[in-house]
BALOBA-1460 file (C-alpha; in Angstrom, 3 decimals):
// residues 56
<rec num="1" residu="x" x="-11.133" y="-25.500" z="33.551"/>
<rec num="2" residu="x" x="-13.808" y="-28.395" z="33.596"/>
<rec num="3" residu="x" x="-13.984" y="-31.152" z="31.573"/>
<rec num="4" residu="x" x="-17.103" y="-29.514" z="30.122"/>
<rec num="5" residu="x" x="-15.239" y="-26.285" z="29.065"/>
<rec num="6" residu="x" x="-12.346" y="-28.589" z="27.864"/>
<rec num="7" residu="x" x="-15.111" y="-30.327" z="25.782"/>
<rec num="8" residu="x" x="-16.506" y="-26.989" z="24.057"/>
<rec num="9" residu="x" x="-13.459" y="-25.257" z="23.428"/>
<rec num="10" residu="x" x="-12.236" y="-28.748" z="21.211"/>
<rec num="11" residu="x" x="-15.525" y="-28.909" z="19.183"/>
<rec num="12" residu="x" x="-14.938" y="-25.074" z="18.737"/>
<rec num="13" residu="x" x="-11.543" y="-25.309" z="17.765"/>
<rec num="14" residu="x" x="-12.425" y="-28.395" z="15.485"/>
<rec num="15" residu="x" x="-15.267" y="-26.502" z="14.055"/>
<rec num="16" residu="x" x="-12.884" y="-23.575" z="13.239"/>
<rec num="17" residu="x" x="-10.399" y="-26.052" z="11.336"/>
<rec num="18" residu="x" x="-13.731" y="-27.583" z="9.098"/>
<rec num="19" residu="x" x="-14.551" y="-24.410" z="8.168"/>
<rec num="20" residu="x" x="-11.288" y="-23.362" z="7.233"/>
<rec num="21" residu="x" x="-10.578" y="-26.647" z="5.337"/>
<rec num="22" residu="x" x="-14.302" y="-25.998" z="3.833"/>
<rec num="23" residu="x" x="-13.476" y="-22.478" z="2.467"/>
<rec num="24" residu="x" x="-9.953" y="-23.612" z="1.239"/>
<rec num="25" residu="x" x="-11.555" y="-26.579" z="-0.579"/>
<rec num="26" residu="x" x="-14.477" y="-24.399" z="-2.187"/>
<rec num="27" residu="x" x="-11.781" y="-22.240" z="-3.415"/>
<rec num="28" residu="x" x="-9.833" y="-24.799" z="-5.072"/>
<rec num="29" residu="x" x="-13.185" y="-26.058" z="-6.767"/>
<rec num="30" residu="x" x="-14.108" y="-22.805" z="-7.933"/>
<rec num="31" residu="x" x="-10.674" y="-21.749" z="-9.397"/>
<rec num="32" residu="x" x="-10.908" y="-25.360" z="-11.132"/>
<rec num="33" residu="x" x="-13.781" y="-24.798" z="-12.194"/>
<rec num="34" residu="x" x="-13.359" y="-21.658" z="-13.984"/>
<rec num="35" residu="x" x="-9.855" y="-23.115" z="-15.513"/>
<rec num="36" residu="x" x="-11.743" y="-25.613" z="-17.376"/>
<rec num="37" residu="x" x="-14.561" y="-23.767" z="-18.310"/>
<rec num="38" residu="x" x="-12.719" y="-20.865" z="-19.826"/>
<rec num="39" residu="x" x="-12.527" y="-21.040" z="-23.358"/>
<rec num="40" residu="x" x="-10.090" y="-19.731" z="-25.426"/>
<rec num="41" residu="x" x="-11.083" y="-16.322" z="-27.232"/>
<rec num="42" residu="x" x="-12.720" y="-17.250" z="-30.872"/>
<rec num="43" residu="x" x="-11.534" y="-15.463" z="-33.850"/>
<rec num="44" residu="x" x="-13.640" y="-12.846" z="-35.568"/>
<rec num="45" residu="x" x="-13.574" y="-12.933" z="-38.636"/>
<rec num="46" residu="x" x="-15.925" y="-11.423" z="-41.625"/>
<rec num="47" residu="x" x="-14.829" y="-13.231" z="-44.492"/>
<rec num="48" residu="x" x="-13.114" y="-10.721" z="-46.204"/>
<rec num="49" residu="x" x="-9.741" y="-11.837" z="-45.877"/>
<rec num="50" residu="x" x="-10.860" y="-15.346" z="-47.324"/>
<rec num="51" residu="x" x="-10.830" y="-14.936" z="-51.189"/>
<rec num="52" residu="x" x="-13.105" y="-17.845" z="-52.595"/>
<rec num="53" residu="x" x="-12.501" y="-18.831" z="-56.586"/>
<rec num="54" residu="x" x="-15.744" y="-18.693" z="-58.338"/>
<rec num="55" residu="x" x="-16.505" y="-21.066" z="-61.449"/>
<rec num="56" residu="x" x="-18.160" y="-19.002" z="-64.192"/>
């Protein structure tokens, strides 16, 4: 093997190894992400369960 094809088949190699690192790292961001964005389900309620004392 040249030095050439030596040459090419490291950047390829190194290439392979940034994108891998690339998708693992998007990943993590997204799954952060989404863990602090998520918000905790709101309670529904329609305010007849809350009895309110009237004055009169």
């Amino acid at each position: 093997m040249t030095s050439e094809h030596r040459e090419i088949t490291e950047g390829l190699k190194l290439a392979g190894i940034a994108i891998g690192f690339a998708i693992v790292t998007a990943m993590l961001m997204i799954g952060i992400g989404e863990a602090l964005l998520r918000h905790p389900p709101a309670l529904v309620s329609d305010g007849s369960s809350q009895t309110s004392p009237q004055s009169n």
